[in-house]
C-alpha positions as CSV (number, residue, x, y, z in Angstrom):
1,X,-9.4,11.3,-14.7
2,X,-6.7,13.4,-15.1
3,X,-3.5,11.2,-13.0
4,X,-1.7,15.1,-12.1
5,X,-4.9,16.9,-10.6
6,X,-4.8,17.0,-7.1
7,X,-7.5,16.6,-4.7
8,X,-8.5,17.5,-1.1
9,X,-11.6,15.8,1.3
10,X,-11.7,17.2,4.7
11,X,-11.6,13.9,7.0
12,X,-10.2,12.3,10.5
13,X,-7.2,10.6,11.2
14,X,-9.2,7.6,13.0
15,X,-7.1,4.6,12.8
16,X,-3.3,3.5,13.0
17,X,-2.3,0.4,12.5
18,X,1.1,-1.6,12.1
19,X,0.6,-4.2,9.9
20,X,3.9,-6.4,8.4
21,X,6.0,-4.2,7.0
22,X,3.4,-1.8,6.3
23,X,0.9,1.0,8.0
24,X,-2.9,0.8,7.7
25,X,-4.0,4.3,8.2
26,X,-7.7,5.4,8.2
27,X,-9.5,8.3,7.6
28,X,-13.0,9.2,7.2
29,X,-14.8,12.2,6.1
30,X,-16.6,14.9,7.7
31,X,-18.9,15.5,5.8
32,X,-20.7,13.9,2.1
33,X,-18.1,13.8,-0.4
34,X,-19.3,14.5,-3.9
35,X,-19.5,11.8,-6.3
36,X,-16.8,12.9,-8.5
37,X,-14.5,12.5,-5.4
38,X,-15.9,9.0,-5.1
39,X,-15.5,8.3,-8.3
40,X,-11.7,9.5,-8.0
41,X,-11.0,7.6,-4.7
42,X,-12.6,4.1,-6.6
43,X,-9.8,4.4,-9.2
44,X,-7.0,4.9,-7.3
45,X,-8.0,1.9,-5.1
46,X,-5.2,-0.5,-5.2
47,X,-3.2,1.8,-7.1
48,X,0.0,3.5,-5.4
49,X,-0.5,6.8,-4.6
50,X,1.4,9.7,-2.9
51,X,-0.3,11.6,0.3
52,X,-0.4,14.7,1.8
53,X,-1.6,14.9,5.1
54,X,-2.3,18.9,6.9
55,X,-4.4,20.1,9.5
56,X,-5.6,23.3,7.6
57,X,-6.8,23.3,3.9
58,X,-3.7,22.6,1.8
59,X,-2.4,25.8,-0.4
60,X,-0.2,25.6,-3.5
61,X,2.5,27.0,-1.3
62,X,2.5,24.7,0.9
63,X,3.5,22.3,-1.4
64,X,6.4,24.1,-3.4
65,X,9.4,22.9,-0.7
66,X,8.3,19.4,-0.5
67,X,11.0,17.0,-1.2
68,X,10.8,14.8,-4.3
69,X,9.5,11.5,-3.8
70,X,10.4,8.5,-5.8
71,X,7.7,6.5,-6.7
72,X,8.0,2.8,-4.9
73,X,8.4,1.5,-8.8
74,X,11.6,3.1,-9.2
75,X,13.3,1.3,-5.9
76,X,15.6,-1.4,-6.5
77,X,14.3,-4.2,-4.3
78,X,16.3,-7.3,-3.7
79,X,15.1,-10.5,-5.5
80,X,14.4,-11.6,-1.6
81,X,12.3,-8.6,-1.3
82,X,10.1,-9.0,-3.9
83,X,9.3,-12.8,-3.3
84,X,8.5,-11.7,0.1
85,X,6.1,-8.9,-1.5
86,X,4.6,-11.2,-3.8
87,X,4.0,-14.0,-1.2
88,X,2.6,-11.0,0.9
89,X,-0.1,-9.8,-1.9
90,X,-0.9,-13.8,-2.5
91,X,-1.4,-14.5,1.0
92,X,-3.7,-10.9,1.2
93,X,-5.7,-12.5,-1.5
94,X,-6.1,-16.2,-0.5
95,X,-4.9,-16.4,3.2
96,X,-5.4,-20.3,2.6
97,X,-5.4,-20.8,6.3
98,X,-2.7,-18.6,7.6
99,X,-3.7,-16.5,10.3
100,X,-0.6,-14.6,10.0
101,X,1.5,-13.9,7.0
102,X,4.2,-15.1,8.5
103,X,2.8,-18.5,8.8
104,X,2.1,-18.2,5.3
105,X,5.4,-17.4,4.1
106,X,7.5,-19.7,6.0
107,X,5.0,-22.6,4.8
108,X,5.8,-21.2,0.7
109,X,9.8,-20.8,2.1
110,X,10.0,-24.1,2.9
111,X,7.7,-25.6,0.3
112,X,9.7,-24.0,-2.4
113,X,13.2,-25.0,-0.6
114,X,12.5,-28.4,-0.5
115,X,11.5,-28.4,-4.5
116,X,15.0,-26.9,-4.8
117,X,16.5,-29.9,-3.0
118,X,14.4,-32.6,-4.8
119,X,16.2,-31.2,-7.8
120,X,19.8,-31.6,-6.6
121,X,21.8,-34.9,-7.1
């Protein structure tokens, strides 16, 4: 697949919704989507991605003003930030328990604060 080749579906806006730190945002299609588009959506699960969003069919002109965006990689997050993020994605993958991940990361928090402590004199 070609990473630079852009692609439009025709679809709903059908869900919103706030999640920590983060939107969940649905859409679904109006119609069969061809399996190349499939195919295209597949491999760019899990994968950040940029998104236009228009109520008519999208033209190149439309896009020519857009400001530039800079890609979540190139943000300098805090070393707080990322620990958060990283406990975030663990907890998305094994929510051992946790209804919230909250929960989850105030149990790591402390876990890991009180390793730090064994460790002083």
């Amino acid at each position: 697949m070609n990473d630079k080749t852009i692609f439009q579906v025709p679809g709903y806006l059908t869900k919103i919704e706030s999640k920590t730190h983060t939107w969940k945002i649905q859409f679904e299609t109006m119609e069969d989507i061809s399996g190349d588009a499939l195919q295209r959506f597949k491999e760019l699960k899990d994968k950040p991605s940029h998104i236009t969003v228009s109520s008519h069919l999208i033209e190149a002109t439309d896009i020519i003003d857009l400001p530039p965006l800079r890609p979540k990689d190139e943000e300098q997050k805090t070393k707080s930030q990322r620990l958060r993020a990283t406990l975030f994605r663990m907890w998305e993958q094994n929510n051992e328990g946790f209804k919230t991940h909250e929960q989850h990361y105030d149990y790591h928090m402390e876990r890991f604060i009180n390793h730090v402590k064994s460790k002083l004199e």
